[in-house]
C-alpha atoms as a printed R data frame, in Angstrom:
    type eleno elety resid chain resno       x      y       z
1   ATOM     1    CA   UNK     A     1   0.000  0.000   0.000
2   ATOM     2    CA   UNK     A     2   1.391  3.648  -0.617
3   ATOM     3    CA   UNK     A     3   0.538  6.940   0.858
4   ATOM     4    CA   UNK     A     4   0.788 10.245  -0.267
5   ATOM     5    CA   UNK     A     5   2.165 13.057   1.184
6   ATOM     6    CA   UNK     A     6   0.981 16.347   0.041
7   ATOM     7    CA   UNK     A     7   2.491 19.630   1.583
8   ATOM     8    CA   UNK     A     8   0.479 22.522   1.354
9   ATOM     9    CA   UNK     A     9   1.249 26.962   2.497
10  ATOM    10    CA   UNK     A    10  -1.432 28.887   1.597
11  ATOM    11    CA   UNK     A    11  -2.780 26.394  -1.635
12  ATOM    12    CA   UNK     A    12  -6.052 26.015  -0.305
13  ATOM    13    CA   UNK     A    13  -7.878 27.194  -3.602
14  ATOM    14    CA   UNK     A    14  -6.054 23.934  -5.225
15  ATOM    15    CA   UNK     A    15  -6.285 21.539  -2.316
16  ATOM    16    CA   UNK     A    16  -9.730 20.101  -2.932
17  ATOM    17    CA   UNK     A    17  -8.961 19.040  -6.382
18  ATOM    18    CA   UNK     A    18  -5.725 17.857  -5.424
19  ATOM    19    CA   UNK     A    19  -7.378 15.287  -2.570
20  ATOM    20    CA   UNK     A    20 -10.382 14.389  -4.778
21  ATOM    21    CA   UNK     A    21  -7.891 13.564  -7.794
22  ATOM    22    CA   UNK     A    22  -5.885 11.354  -5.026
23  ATOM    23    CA   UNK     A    23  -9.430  9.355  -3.898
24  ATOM    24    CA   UNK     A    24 -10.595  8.892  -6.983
25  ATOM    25    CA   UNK     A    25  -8.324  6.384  -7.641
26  ATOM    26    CA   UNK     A    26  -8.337  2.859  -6.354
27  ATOM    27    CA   UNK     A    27  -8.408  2.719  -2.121
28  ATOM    28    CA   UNK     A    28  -6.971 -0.818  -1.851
29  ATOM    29    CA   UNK     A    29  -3.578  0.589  -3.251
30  ATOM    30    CA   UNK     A    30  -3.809  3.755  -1.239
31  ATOM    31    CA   UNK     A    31  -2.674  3.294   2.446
32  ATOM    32    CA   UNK     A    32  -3.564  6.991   3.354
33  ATOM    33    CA   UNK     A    33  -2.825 10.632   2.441
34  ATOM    34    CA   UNK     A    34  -1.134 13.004   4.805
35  ATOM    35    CA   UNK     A    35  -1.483 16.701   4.622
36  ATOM    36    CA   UNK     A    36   1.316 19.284   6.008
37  ATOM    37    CA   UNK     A    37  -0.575 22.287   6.222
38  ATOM    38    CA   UNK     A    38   2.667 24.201   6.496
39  ATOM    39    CA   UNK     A    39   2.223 28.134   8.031
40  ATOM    40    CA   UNK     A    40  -0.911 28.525   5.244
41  ATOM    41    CA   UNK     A    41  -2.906 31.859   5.996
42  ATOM    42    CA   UNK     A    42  -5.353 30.943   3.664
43  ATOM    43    CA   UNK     A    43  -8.551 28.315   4.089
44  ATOM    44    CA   UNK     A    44  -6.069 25.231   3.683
45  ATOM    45    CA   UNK     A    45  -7.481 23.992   7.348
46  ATOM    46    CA   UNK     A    46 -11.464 24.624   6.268
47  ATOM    47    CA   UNK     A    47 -10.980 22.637   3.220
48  ATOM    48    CA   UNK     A    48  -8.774 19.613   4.770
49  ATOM    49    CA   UNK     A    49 -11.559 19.415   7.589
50  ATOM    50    CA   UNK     A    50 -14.392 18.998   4.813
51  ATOM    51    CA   UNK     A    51 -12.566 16.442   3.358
52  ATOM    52    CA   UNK     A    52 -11.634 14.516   6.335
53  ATOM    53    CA   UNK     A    53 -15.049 13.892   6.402
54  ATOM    54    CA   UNK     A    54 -15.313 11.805   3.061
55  ATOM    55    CA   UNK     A    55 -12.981  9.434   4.394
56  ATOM    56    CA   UNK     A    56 -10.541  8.255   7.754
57  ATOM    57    CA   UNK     A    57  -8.024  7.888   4.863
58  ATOM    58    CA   UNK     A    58  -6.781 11.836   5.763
59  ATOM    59    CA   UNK     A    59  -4.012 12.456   8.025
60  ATOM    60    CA   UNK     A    60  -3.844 15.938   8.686
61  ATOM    61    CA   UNK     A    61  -1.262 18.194  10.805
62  ATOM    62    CA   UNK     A    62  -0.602 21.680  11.200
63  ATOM    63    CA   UNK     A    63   2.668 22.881  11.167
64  ATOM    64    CA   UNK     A    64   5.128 26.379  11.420
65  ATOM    65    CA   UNK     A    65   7.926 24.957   9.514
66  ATOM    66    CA   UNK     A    66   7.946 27.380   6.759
67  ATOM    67    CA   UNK     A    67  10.140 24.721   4.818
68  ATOM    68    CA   UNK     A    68   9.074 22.101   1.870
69  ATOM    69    CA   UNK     A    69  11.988 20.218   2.749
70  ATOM    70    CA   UNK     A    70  10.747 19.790   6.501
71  ATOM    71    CA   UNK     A    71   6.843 19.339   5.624
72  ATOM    72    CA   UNK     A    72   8.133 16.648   3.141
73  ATOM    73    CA   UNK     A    73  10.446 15.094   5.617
74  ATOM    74    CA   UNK     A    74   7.747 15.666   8.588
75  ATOM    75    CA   UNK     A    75   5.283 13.630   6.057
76  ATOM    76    CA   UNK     A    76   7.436 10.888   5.830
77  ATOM    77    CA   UNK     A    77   8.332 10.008   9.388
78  ATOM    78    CA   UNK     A    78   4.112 10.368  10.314
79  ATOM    79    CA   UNK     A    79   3.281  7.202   6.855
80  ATOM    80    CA   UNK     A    80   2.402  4.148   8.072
81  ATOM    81    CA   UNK     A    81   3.789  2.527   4.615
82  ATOM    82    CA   UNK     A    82   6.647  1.197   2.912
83  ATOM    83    CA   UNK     A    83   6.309  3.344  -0.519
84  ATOM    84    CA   UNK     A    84   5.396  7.192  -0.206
85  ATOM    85    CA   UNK     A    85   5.041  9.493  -3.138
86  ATOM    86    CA   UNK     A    86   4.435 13.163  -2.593
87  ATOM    87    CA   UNK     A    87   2.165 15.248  -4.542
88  ATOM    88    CA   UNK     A    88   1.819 19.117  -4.610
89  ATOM    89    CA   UNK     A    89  -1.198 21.006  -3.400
90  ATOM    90    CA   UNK     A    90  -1.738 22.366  -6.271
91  ATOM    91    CA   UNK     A    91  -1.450 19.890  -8.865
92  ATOM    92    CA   UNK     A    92  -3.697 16.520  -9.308
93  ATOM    93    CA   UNK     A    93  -3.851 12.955 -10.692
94  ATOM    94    CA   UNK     A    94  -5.382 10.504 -12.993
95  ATOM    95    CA   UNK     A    95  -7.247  7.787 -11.571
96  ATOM    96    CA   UNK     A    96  -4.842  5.119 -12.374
97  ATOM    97    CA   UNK     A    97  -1.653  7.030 -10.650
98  ATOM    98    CA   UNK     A    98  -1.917  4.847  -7.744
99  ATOM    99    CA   UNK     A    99  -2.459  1.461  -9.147
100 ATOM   100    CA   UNK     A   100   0.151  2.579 -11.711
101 ATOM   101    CA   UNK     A   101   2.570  3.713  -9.354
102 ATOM   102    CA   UNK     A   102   2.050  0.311  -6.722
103 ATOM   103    CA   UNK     A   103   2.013 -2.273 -10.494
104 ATOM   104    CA   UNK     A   104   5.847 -0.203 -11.310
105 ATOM   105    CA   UNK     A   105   6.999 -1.188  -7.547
106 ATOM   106    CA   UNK     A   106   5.907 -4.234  -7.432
């Protein structure tokens, strides 16, 4: 199983269709998907709530790292899986990315 780590400061406006892109695809690859709200200012913590509530899938923390390295890192110590990919707030996936990505590792 994978998970995804998406970092997000102040991407709020792209986060939904980020997450929604990421549970669209097949949930017996996909192990969970944590979210580094990193110092956002924005509505990044409105919209992560709303979609916590579509699924327990969401792992979500709230940091003041003002660094992508240390979200990413931060991200990686909190998965609960042996293959992470990271994806950026404010970008988004096809439906097979997951299956795709766990078929290549395996």
């Amino acid at each position: 199983m994978i998970s995804v780590v998406v970092t997000s400061h102040n991407y709020g406006k792209y986060l939904q269709k980020c997450i929604e892109s990421i549970l669209d695809n097949d949930k017996s690859f996909l192990r969970e998907i944590i979210i580094i709200n990193d110092s956002s200012k924005d509505d990044t913590e409105s919209v992560v709530k709303k979609l916590k509530k579509k699924t327990e899938k969401i792992k979500y923390f709230k940091k003041n790292f003002n660094s992508l390295s240390k979200s990413i890192n931060f991200g990686v110590k909190k998965s609960k899986s042996e293959w992470i990919t990271k994806i950026d707030a404010d970008d988004y996936v096809s439906n097979k990315f997951i299956s795709s990505l766990y078929n290549q590792l395996i």
